[in-house]
Each structure stands twice: as C-alpha cells, then as structure tokens.
N, CA and C atoms as a LAMMPS dump frame, in Angstrom:
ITEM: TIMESTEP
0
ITEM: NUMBER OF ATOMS
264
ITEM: BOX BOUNDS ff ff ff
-5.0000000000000000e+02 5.0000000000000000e+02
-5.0000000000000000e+02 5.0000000000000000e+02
-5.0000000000000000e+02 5.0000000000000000e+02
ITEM: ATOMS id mol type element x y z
1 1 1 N -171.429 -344.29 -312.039
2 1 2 C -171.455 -343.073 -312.82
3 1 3 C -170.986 -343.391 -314.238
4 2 1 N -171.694 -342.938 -315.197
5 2 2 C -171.291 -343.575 -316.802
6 2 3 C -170.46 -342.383 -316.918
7 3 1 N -169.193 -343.06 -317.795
8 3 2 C -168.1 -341.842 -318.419
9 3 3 C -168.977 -341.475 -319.427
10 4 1 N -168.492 -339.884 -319.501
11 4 2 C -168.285 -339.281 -320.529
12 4 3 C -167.918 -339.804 -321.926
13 5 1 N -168.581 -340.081 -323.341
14 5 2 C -167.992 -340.587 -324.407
15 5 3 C -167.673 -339.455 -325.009
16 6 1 N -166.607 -339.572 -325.563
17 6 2 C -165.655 -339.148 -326.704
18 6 3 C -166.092 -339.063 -328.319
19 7 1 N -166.379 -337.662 -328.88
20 7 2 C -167.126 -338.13 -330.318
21 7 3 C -165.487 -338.783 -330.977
22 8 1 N -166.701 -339.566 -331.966
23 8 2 C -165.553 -340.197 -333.077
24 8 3 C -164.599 -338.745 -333.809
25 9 1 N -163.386 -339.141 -334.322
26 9 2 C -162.739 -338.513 -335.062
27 9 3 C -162.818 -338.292 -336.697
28 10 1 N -162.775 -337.37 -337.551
29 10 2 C -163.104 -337.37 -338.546
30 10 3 C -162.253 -337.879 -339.523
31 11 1 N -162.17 -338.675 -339.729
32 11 2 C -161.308 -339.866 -340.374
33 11 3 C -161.442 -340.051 -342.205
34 12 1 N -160.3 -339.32 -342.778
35 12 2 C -160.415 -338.907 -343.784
36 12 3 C -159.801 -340.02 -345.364
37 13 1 N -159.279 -341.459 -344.447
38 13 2 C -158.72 -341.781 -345.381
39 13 3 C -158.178 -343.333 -344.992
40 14 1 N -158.729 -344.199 -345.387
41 14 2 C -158.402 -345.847 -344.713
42 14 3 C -157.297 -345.776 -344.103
43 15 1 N -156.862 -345.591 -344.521
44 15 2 C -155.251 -345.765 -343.428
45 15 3 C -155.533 -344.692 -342.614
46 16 1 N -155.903 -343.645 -342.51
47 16 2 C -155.998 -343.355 -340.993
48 16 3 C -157.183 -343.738 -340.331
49 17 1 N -158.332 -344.498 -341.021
50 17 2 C -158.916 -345.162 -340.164
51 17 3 C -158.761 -346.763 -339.454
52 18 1 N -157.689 -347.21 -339.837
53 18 2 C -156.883 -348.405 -339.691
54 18 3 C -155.826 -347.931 -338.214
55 19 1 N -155.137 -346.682 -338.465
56 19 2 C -154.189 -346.425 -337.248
57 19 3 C -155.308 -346.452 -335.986
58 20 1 N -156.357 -345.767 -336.388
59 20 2 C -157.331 -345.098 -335.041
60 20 3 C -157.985 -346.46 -334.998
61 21 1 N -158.462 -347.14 -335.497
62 21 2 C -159.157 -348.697 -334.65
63 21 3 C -157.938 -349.497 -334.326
64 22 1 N -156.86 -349.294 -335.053
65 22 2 C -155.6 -350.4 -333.977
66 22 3 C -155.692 -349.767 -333.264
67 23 1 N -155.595 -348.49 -332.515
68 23 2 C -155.029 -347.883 -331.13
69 23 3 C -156.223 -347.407 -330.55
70 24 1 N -157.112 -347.218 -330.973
71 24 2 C -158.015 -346.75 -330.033
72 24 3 C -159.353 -347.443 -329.26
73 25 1 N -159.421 -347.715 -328.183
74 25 2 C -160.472 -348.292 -327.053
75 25 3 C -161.921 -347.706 -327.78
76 26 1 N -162.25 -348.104 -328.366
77 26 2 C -163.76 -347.667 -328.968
78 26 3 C -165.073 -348.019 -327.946
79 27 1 N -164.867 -348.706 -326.622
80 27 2 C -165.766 -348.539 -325.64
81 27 3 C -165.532 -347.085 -324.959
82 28 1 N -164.557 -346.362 -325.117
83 28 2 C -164.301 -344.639 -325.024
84 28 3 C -165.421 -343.699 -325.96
85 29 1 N -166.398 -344.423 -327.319
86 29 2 C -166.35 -343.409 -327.977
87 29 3 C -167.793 -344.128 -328.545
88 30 1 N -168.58 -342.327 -328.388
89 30 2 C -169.924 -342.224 -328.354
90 30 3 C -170.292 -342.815 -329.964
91 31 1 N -171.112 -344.444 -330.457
92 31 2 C -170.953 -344.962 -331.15
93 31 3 C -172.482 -344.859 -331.64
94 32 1 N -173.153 -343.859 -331.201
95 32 2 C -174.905 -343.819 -330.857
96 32 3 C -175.659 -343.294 -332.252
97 33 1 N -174.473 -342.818 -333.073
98 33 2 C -175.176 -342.147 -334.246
99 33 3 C -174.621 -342.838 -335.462
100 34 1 N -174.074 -344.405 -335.224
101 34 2 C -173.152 -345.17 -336.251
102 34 3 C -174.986 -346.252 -337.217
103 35 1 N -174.38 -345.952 -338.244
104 35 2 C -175.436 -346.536 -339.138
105 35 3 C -174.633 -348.08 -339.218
106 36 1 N -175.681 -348.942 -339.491
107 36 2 C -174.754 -350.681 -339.765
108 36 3 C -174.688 -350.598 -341.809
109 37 1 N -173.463 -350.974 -342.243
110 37 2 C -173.516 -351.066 -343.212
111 37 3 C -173.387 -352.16 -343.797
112 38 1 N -173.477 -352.725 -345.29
113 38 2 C -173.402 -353.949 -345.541
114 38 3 C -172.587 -353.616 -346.782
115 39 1 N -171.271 -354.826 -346.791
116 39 2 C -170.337 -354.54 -348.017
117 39 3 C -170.383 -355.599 -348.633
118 40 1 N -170.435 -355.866 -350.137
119 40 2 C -170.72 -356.942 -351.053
120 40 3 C -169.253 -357.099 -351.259
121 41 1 N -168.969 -358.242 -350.774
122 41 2 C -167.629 -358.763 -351.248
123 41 3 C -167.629 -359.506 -352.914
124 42 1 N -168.525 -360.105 -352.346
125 42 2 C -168.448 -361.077 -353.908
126 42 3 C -168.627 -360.285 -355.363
127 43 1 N -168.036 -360.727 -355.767
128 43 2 C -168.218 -359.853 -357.521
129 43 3 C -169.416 -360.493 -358.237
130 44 1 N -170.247 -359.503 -358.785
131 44 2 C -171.462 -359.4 -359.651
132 44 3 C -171.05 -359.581 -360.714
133 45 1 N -170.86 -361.115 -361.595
134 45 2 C -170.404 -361.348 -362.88
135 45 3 C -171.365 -361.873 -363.904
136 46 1 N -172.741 -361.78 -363.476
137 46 2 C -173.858 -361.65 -364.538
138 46 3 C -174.855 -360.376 -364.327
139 47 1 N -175.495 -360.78 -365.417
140 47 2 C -176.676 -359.337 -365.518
141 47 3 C -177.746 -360.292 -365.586
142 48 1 N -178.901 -359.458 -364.756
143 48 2 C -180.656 -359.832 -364.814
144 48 3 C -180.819 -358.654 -365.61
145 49 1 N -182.131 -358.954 -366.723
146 49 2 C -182.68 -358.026 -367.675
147 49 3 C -184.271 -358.457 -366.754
148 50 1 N -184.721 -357.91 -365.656
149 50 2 C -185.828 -357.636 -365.208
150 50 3 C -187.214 -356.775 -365.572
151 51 1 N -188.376 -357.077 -366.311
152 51 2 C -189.497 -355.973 -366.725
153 51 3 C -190.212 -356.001 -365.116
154 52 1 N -190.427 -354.972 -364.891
155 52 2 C -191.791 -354.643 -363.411
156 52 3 C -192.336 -353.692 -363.814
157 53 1 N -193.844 -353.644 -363.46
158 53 2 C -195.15 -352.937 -363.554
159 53 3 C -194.086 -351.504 -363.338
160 54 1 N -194.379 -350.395 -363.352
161 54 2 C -194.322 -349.022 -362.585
162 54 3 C -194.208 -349.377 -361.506
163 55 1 N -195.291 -349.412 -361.109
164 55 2 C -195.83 -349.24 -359.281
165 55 3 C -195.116 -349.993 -359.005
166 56 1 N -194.373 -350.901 -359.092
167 56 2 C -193.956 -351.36 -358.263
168 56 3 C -192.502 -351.143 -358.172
169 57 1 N -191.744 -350.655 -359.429
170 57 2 C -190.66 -350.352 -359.315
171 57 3 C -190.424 -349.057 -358.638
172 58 1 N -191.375 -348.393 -358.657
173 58 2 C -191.502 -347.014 -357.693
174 58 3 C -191.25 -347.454 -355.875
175 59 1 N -192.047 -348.528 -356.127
176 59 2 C -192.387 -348.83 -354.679
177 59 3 C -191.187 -349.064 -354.065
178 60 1 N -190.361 -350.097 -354.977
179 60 2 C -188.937 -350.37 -354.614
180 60 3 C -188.142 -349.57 -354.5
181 61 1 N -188.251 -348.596 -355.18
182 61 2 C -187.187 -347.112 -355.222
183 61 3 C -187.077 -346.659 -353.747
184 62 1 N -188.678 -346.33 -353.649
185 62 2 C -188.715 -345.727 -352.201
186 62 3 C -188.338 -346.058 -351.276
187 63 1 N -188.931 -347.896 -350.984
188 63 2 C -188.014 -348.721 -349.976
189 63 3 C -186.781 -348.757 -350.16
190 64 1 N -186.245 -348.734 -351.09
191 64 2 C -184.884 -348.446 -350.9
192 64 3 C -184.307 -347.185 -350.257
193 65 1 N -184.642 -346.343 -351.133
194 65 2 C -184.09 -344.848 -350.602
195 65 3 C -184.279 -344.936 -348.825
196 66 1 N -185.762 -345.447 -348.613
197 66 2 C -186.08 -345.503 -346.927
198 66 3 C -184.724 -345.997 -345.825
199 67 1 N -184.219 -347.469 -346.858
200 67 2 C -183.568 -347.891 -346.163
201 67 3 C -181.725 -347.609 -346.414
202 68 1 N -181.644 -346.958 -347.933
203 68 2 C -180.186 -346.378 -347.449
204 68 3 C -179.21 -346.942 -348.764
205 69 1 N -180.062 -347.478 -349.49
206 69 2 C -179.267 -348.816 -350.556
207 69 3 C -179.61 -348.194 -351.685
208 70 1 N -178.899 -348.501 -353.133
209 70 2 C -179.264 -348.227 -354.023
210 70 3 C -180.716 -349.267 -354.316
211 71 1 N -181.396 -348.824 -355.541
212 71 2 C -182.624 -349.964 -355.596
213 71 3 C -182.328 -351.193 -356.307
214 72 1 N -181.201 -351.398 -357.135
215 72 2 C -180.892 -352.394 -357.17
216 72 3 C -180.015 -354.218 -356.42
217 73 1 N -179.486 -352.963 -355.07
218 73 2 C -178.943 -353.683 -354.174
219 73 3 C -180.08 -354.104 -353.416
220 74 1 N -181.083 -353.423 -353.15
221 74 2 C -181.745 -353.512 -352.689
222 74 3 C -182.881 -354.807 -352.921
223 75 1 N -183.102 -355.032 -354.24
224 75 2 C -183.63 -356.268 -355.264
225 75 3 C -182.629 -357.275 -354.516
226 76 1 N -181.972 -357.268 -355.241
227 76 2 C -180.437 -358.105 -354.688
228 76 3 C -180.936 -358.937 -353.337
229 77 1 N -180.897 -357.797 -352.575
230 77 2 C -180.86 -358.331 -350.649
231 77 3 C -182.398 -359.137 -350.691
232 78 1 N -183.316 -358.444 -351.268
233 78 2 C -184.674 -359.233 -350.879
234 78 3 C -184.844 -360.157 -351.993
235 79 1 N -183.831 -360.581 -352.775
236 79 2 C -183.787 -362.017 -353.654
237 79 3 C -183.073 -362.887 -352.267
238 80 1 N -181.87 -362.895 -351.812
239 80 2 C -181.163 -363.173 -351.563
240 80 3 C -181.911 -363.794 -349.689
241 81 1 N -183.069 -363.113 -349.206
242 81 2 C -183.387 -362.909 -347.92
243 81 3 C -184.778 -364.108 -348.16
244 82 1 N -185.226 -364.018 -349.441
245 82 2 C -186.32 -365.203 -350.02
246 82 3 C -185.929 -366.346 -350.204
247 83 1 N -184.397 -366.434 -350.687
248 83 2 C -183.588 -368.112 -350.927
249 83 3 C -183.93 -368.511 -348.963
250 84 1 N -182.984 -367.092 -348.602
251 84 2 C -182.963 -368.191 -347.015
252 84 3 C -183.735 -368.649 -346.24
253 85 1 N -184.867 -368.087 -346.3
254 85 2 C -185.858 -368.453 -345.804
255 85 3 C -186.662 -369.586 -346.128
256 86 1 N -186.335 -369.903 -347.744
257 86 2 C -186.887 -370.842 -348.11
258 86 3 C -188.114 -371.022 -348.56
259 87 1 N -188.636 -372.553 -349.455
260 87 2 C -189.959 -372.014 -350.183
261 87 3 C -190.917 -372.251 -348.996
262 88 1 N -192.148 -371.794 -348.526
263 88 2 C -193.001 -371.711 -348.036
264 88 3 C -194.645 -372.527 -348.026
C-alpha cells in the first residue's frame, strides 16, 4: 500500500528552508510538481557583443521562455552543450 505524501511546506526564507531539509525525511513528501533547476556558480566576468538575424533571435526567445531560462542563459547553456559534445 503506497503512503500518503505530504505537500511540501511553504518555505519563505533560506534558513527556513535549510531547518526543513536538515530535519525533514523528504521520501514523506509529494515531490511530483518540483521543476529541476540549474544555478550558475561561476561568475560571468566578460561580455559577448553578439549580431543575429531577427528570426532567429525570436526563435531563441521562445525556446527559452518554453524552457524556463532567461534567453541569454539560455545562449549560454547551448554554447556550453556544443563545446561538450564536441566538433563533429
């Protein structure tokens, strides 16, 4: 029989979201509507001066917005997803 999950608590402020993951069993708590986020640690200490067509900077907007990122982070991740993969 699957338990019952527990919604998350509304957690208003790092330190009280620091007390509630030290103490709390989070296999207790319904985790089904959690988005994955991605945090840039490293500091951005140059600037790109980039020109793109329209269309395509539109295009990027949208994929971005689709996926949740600003559109420049978004540049960023799919520069960054082309190094790893490598040249082709």
């Amino acid at each position: 029989m699957k338990k019952k999950l527990q919604k998350l608590p509304t957690l208003k402020t790092d330190a009280e979201a620091e007390a509630f993951v030290a103490g709390a069993d989070l296999t207790d708590y319904d985790l089904s509507d959690m988005v994955p986020m991605r945090f840039e640690m490293k500091p951005k200490d140059k600037s790109v001066n980039l020109r793109l067509p329209e269309a395509l900077l539109k295009a990027v907007q949208q994929q971005a917005k689709r996926v949740g990122v600003p559109y420049q982070r978004f540049i960023r991740m799919a520069l960054e997803r082309a190094l790893q993969q490598g040249p082709r």
